[in-house]
VOGU-3710 file (C-alpha; in Angstrom, 3 decimals, decimal comma):
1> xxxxxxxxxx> 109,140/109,402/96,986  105,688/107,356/97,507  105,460/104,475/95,763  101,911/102,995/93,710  102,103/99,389/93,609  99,534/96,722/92,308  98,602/93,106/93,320  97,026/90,735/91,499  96,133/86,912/91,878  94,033/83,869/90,847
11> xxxxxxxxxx> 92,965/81,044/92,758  94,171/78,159/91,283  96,370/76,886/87,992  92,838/76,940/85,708  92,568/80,464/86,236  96,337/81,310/85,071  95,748/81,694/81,388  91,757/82,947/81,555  91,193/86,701/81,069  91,396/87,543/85,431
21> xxxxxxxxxx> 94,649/87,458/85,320  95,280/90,625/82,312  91,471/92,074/83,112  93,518/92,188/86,940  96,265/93,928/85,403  94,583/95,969/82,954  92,521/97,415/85,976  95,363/98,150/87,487  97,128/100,081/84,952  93,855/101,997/83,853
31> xxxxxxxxxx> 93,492/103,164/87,168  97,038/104,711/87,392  96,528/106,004/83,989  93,289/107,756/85,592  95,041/108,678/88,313  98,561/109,663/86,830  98,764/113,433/86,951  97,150/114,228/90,607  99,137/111,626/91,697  102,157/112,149/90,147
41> xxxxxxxxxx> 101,738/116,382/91,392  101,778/114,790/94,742  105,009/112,630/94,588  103,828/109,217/93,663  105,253/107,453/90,930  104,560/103,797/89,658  106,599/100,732/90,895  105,682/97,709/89,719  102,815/94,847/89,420  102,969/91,874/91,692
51> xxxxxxxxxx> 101,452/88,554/91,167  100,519/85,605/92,546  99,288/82,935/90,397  97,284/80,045/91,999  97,519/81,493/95,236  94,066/81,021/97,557  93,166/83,975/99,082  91,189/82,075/101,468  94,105/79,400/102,668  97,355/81,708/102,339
61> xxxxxxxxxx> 97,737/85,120/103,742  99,502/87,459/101,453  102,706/87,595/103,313  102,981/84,179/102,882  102,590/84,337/98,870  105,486/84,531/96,810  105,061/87,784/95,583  103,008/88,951/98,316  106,076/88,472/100,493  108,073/90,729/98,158
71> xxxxxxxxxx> 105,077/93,516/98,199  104,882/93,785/101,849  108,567/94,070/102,153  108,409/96,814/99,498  105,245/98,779/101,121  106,250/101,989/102,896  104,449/104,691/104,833  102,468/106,705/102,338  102,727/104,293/99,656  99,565/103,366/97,863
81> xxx> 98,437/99,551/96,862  95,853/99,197/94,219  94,557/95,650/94,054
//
C-alpha cells in the first residue's frame, strides 16, 4: 500500500519554537485532510511526519539530515511526499 509522508524543517535553533515549525505541520495535515478520501480510494494511507529542526537546507542535503535520512529510506515507488 502507498504511503503519504510529510517533511518539515527550520533553519536554525531560533526558528524551533516560532510558529514554521506547527504552520509546517499544520499544512501538512490540512492537505491530507483535503486530500483524504481520493487518496485513500486509491490505496494511500498516512505514515508519518518527519522533521528536521535546525537543519540548513542550503548546507545539508536531506539524506544527510537526521530525519531526512530516515524519510528517504522509508520512500517507495508510488509513495507520495508532501513538504
Amino acid at each position: 500500500m502507498p504511503k503519504v509522508y510529510g517533511y518539515t524543517r527550520v533553519s536554525d535553533e531560533l526558528q524551533i519554537d516560532g510558529p514554521s515549525m506547527d504552520t509546517q505541520h499544520y499544512s501538512i495535515l490540512k492537505w491530507w485532510n483535503d486530500n483524504k478520501q481520493s487518496l485513500t480510494e486509491m490505496g494511500y494511507e498516512f505514515a508519518v511526519v518527519f522533521t528536521d529542526p535546525a537543519q540548513s537546507a542550503v548546507k545539508i542535503n536531506l539524506k544527510d539530515r537526521p530525519q531526512g535520512k530516515i524519510l528517504m529510506a522509508a520512500l517507495r515507488r508510488a509513495d507520495l511526499l508532501v513538504a
